[in-house]
C-alpha positions in Angstrom: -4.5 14.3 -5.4 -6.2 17.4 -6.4 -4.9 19.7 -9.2 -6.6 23.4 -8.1 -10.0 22.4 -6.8 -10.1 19.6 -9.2 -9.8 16.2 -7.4 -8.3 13.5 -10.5 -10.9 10.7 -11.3 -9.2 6.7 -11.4 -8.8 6.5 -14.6 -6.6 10.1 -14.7 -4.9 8.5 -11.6 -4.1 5.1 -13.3 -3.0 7.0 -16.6 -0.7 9.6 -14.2 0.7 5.7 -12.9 0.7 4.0 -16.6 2.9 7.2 -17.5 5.4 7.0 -14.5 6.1 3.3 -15.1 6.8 4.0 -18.9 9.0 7.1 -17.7 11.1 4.5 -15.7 11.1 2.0 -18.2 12.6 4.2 -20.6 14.7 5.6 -17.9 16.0 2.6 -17.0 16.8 1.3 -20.9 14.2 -1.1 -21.7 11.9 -1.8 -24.5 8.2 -3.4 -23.4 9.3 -6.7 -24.0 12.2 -6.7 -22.3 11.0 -5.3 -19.1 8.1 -7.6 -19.5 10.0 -10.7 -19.6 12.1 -9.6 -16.6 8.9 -9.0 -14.9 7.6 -12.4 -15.4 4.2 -9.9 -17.3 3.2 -10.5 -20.0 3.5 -7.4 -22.8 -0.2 -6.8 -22.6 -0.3 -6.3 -18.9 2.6 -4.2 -19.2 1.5 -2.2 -22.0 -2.2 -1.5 -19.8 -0.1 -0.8 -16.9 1.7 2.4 -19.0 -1.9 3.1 -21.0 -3.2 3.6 -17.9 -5.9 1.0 -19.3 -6.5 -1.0 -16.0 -4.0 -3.4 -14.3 -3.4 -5.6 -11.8 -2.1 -4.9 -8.0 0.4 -7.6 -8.9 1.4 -6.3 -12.0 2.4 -3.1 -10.4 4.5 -5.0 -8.2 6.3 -6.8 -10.3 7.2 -4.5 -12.4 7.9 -2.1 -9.4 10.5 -4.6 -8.4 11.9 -5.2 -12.3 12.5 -1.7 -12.2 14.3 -1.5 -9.1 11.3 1.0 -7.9 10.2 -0.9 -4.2 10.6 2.7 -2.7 7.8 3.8 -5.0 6.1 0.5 -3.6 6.8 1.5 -0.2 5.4 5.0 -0.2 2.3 4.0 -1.1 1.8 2.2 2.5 4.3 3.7 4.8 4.7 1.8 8.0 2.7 3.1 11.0 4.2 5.2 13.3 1.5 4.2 15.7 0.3 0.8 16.8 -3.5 0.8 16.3 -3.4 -1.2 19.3 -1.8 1.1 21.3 -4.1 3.6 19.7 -7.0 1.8 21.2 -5.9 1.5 24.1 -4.8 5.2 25.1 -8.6 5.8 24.4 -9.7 4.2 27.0 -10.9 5.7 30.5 -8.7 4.8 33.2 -9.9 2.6 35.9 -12.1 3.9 38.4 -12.4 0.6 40.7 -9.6 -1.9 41.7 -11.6 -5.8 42.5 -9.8 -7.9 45.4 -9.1 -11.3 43.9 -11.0 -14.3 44.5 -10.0 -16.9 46.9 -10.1 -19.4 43.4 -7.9 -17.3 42.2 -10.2 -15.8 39.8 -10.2 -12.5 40.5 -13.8 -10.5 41.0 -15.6 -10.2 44.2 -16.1 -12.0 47.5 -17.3 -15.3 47.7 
């Protein structure tokens, strides 16, 4: 994300996260411990997760999910709307030669 020109740094990214979560936390009525317990955090993690002070992946989730906030999780990897494999494959160059099949069954070229 850039703000002007400026592109944020992690650490102004994780504190812009730390301050959402506590936003819903409050939102949603509960104090750190609370939310914590319902979590299945501990209060540190939670409170380094709203400092913006470093936290795990799993921490986020949990506490996504405490807070009834999965669509927060889920817009943060969207489903593809294109199969890499089909991807792949549409880059390919069509075929240019058709082989007869082996009399083994094999396919390829004359015995």
């Amino acid at each position: 994300m850039r703000i002007g020109e400026q592109q944020l740094s992690s650490e102004e990214w994780e504190a812009s996260i730390g301050a959402q979560f506590r936003a819903l936390r409050i939102g949603a009525g509960f104090d750190q411990l609370t939310l914590a317990e319902h979590a299945a955090v501990s209060v540190g993690a939670l409170r380094n997760l709203e400092r913006g002070a470093g936290s795990s992946l799993r921490t986020v989730v949990q506490v996504s999910r405490a807070l009834d906030a999965e669509d927060w999780l889920a817009s943060l990897a969207p489903a593809p709307t294109v199969s890499p494999i089909d991807a792949v494959r549409s880059r390919r160059t069509p075929r240019s030669r058709v082989y007869r099949a082996r009399r083994d069954g094999r396919g390829g070229g004359q015995q």
